[in-house]
N, C-alpha and C positions, 0 to 999 in steps of 0.2 A: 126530078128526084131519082129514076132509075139511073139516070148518067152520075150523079155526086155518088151515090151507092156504086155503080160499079167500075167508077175513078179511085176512090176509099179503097174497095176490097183488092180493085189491081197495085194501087201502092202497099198495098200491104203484102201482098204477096210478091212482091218484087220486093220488098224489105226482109221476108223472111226468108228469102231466096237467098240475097247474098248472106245475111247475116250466118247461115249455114254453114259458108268456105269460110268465112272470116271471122266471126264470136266462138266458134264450137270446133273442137278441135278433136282429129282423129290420124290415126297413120295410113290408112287407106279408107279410100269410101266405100262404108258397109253396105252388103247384101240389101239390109233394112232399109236403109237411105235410098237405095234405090225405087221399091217398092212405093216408099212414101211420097219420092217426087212423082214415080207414074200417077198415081191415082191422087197426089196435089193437080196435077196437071188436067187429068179429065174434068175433076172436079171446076177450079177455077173455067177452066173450057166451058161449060155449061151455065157454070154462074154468071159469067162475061157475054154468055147468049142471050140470055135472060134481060141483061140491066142493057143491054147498047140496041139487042133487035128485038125482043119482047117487052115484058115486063117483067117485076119485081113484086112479090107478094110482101104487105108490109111495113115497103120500102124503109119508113120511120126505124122502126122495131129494127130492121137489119142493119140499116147504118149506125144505130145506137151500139147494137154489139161489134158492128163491126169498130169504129172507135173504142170503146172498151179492150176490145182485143188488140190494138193498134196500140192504145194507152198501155194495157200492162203488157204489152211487150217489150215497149221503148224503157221504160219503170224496171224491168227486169232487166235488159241488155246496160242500161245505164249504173247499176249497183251490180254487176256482177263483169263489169268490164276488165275487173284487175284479177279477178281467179281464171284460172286456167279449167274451162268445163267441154266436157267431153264430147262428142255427136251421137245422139241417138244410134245404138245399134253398136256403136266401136267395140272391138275386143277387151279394150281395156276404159274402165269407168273412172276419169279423172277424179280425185278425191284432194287435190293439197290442199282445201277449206271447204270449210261447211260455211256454208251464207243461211243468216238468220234472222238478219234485217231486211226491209224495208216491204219486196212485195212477199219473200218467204217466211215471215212473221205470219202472213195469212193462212198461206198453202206451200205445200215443198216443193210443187212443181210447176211456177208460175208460168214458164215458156211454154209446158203442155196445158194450162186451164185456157192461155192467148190462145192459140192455134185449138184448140175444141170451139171456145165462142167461135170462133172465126168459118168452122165447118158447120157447125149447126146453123150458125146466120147463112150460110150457103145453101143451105138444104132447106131453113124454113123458106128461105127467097122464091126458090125456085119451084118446091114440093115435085120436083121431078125425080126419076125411081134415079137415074144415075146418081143427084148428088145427091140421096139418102142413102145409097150405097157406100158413097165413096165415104160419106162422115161416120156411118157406123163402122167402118174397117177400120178408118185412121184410130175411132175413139177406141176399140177395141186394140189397136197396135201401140199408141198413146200409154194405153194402161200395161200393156205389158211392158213396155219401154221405163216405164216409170218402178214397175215391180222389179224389174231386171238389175234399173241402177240401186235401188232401194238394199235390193240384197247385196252389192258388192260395197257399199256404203257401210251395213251393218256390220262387216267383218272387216273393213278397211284401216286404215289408221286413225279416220277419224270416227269409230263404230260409237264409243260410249258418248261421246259428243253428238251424234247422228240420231242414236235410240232413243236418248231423252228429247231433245228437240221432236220426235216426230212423234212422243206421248204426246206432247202440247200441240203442234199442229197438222194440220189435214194434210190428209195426201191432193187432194184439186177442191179441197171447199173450204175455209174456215171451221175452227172447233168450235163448239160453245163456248164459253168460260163455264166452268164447276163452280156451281152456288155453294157458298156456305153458310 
């Protein structure tokens, strides 16, 4: 079970790898991008330790999310293959569509709820101090990333379009529905 676990997390990370230069587009690779591949990299580094020469805390529970995470990210890159979206960190926050179907009906930022499952499955795996390190940074740079695009979105061309959509859903969770 440690080896399908950390087969799983390394495809995935070699998926979110490329999908980086190739789904997200930017004019130069940000400062920020950088950041997030070092401490991707320690990160998956000790998670890969864990599943091939130790073990996995788990195992079940991590590869679950780790699927999940692997699911809504293919679910997300496959619906949003035709807008032009921008890379974490760019100077400039791609805007020619708001996406509002399929997994951003849930939440607005389903590429960062994939890649959170995917550090927290890293970090319950291992319960080592590094990869709770590295997933509280990413989720902490995550949310600023997401706050970052959120504001250039609200004032963008497509702001009244953007504002209503994100009364109705979450920023990384599902909304309730309002009873009436």
């Amino acid at each position: 079970m440690n080896f399908l676990t950390g087969f799983v997390a390394l495809a995935y990370f070699v998926m979110i790898a490329a999908a980086t230069r190739q789904h997200f587009t930017a004019e130069k690779y940000p400062m920020g991008m950088h950041l997030i591949s070092f401490l991707s990299l320690i990160g998956v580094s000790v998670f890969m330790a864990h599943a091939f020469l130790w073990t996995v805390n788990a195992p079940a529970t991590v590869l679950t999310l780790f699927i999940t995470a692997f699911a809504l990210f293919l679910w997300a890159a496959k619906h949003s293959k035709d807008t032009q979206l921008g890379l974490a960190f760019a100077s400039d926050v791609k805007s020619d569509n708001i996406i509002t179907s399929r997994p951003w009906q849930y939440f607005r930022h389903p590429f960062y709820v994939s890649y959170i499952l995917f550090w927290l499955a890293c970090a319950w795996g291992t319960l080592h101090l590094a990869s709770v390190i590295v997933c509280t940074v990413l989720l902490f740079i995550y949310i600023y990333s997401a706050l970052r695009e959120e504001a250039a979105l609200k004032v963008g061309q497509h702001a009244d379009t953007y504002i209503a959509y994100s009364k109705k859903t979450g920023l990384f969770f599902p909304k309730r529905a309002a009873r009436h």
